[in-house]
C-alpha positions as CSV (number, residue, x, y, z in Angstrom):
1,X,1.6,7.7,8.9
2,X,-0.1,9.7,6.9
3,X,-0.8,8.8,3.3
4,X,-1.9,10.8,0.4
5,X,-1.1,9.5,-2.6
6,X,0.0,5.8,-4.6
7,X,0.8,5.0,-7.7
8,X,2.0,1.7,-9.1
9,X,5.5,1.4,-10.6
10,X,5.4,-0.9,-13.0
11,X,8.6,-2.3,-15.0
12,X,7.8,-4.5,-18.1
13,X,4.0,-5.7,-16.8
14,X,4.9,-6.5,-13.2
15,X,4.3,-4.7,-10.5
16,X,7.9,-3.6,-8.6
17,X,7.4,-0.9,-5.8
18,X,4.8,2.2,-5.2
19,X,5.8,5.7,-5.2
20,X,3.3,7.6,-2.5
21,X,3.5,10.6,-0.8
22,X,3.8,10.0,3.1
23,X,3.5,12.8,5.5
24,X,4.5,15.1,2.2
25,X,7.2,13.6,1.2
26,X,7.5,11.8,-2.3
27,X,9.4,8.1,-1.2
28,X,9.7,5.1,-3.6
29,X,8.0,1.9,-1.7
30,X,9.4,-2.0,-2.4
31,X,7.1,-4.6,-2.8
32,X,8.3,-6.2,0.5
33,X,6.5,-7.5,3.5
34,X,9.2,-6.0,6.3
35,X,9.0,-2.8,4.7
36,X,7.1,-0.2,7.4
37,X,5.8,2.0,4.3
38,X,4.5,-1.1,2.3
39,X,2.8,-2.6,5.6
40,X,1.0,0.9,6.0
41,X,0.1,1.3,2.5
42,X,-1.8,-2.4,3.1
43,X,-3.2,-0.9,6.3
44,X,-4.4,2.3,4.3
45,X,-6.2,-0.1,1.5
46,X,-8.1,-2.1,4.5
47,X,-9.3,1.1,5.4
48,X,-9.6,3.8,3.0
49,X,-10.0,1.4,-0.3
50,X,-8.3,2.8,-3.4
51,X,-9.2,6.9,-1.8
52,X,-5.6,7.4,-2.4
53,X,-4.8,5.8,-5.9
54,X,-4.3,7.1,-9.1
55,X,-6.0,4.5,-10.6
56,X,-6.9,1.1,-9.9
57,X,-5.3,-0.7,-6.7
58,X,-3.1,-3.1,-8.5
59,X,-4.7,-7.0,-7.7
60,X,-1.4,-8.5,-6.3
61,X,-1.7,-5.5,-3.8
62,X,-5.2,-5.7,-2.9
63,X,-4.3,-9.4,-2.7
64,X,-1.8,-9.0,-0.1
65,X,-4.3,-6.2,1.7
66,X,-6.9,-9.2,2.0
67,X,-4.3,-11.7,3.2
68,X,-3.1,-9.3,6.1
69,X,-6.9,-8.4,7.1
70,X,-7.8,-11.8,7.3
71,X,-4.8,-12.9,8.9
72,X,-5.8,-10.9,12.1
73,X,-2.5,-9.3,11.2
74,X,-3.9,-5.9,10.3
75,X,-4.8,-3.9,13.8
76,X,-6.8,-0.7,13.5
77,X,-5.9,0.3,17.0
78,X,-2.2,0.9,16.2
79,X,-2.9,2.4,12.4
């Protein structure tokens, strides 16, 4: 999966989904854990950082980055 470019969609302060570009194509991302695209956006954060932002990583998402890496969920191997 390759992944190019994030940004936050955000609906009245809060957070709601991410619209990235994946492999070239533009796709709208839910905030949910069994969601393939939002588990390799979290993979992409563990090991590019923000590279691929336009702006900040929101802190809810870099939250949930941490969580996974320190979980021993995250596996470079299969990223």
């Amino acid at each position: 999966m390759n992944i190019t470019e994030v940004t936050p969609v955000v609906f009245e302060g809060n957070l709601i989904g991410l619209q990235t570009v994946v492999d070239g194509k533009s796709i709208g991302v839910p905030m949910s854990r069994s969601n393939r695209f939002y588990q390799g956006i979290l993979d992409h954060i563990i090991e590019h950082g923000a590279a691929c932002f336009n702006g900040d990583i929101p802190t809810e998402l870099q939250a949930a980055a941490d969580a996974k890496l320190a979980s021993g969920a995250y596996n470079a191997d299969t990223v």
